[in-house]
C-alpha positions as CSV (number, residue, x, y, z in Angstrom):
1,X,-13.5,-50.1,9.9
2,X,-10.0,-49.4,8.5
3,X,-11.1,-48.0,5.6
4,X,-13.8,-46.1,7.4
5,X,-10.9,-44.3,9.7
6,X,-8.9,-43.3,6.7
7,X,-12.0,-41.5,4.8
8,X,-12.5,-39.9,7.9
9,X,-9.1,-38.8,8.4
10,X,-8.9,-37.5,4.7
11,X,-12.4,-36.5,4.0
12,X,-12.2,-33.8,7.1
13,X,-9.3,-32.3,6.1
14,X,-6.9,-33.5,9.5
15,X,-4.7,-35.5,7.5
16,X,-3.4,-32.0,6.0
17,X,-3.5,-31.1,9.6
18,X,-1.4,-34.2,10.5
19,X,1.2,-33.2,7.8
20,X,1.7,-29.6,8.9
21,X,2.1,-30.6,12.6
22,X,4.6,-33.1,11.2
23,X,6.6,-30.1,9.4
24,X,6.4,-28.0,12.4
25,X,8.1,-30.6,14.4
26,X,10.4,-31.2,11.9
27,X,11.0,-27.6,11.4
28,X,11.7,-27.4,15.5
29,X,14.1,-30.3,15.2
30,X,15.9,-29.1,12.6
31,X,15.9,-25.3,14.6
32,X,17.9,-27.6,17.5
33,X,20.0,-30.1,15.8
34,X,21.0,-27.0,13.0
35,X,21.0,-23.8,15.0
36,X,25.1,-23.0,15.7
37,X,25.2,-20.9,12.8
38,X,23.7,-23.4,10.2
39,X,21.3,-21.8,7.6
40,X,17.8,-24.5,8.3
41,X,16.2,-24.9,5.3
42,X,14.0,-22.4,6.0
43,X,12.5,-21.9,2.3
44,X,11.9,-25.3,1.5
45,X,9.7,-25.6,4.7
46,X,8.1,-22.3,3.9
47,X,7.2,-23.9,0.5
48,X,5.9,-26.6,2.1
49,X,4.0,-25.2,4.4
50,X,2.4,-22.9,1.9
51,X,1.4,-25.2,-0.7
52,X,-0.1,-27.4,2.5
53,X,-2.1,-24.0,3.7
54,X,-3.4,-23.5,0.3
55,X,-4.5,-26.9,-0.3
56,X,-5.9,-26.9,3.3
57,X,-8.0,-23.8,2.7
58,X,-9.3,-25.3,-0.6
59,X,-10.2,-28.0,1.0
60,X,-12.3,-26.2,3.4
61,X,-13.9,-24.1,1.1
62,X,-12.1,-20.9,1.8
63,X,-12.7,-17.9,-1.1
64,X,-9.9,-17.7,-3.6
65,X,-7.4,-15.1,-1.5
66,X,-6.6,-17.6,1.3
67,X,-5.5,-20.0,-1.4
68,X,-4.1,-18.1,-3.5
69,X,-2.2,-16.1,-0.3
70,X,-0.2,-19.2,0.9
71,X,0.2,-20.0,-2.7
72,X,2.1,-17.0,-3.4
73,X,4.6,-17.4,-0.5
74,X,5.0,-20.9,-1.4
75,X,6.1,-19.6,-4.8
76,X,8.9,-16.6,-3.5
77,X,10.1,-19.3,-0.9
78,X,10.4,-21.6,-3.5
79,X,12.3,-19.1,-5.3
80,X,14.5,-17.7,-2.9
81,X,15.4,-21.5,-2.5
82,X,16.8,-21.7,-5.8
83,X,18.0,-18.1,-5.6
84,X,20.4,-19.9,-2.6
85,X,20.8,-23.1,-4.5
86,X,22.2,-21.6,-7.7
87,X,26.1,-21.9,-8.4
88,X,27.4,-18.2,-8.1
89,X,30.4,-19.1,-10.6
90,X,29.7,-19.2,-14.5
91,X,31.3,-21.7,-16.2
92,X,32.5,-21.5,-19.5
């Protein structure tokens, strides 16, 4: 029965669904906890949250541009997280 649940859970596609409510509220508790004057860490959760729309439109079939859409912001958010990340002194 167990196993039943879980192939139903990941065969439809709602465990994906599961994860990105689970980043959204994450994402909200973070905006609460974070928000006097903190930078969130907004584009690691964008990344996320793309790579989880793309693999959620694959999933359901979608044509190539709604995967490869969410792909794409996942890759700038991914690199204007480095961009923030990256030591602005050089070190010789």
């Amino acid at each position: 029965m167990m196993m039943n649940a879980m192939n139903e859970l990941f065969g439809s596609g709602h465990a994906i669904d599961l994860v990105i409510a689970v980043l959204a509220a994450e994402a909200l508790l973070l905006w609460v906890v974070l928000r006097r004057g903190h930078l969130l860490p907004l584009p690691t959760l964008l990344a996320g949250l793309g790579l989880l729309l793309a693999w959620r439109a694959a999933h359901s079939g979608a044509g190539w541009v709604w995967i490869a859409l969410p792909l794409t912001i996942a890759g700038l958010a991914h690199g204007w997280d480095l961009w923030h990340r990256w030591p602005r002194t050089t070190h010789r």
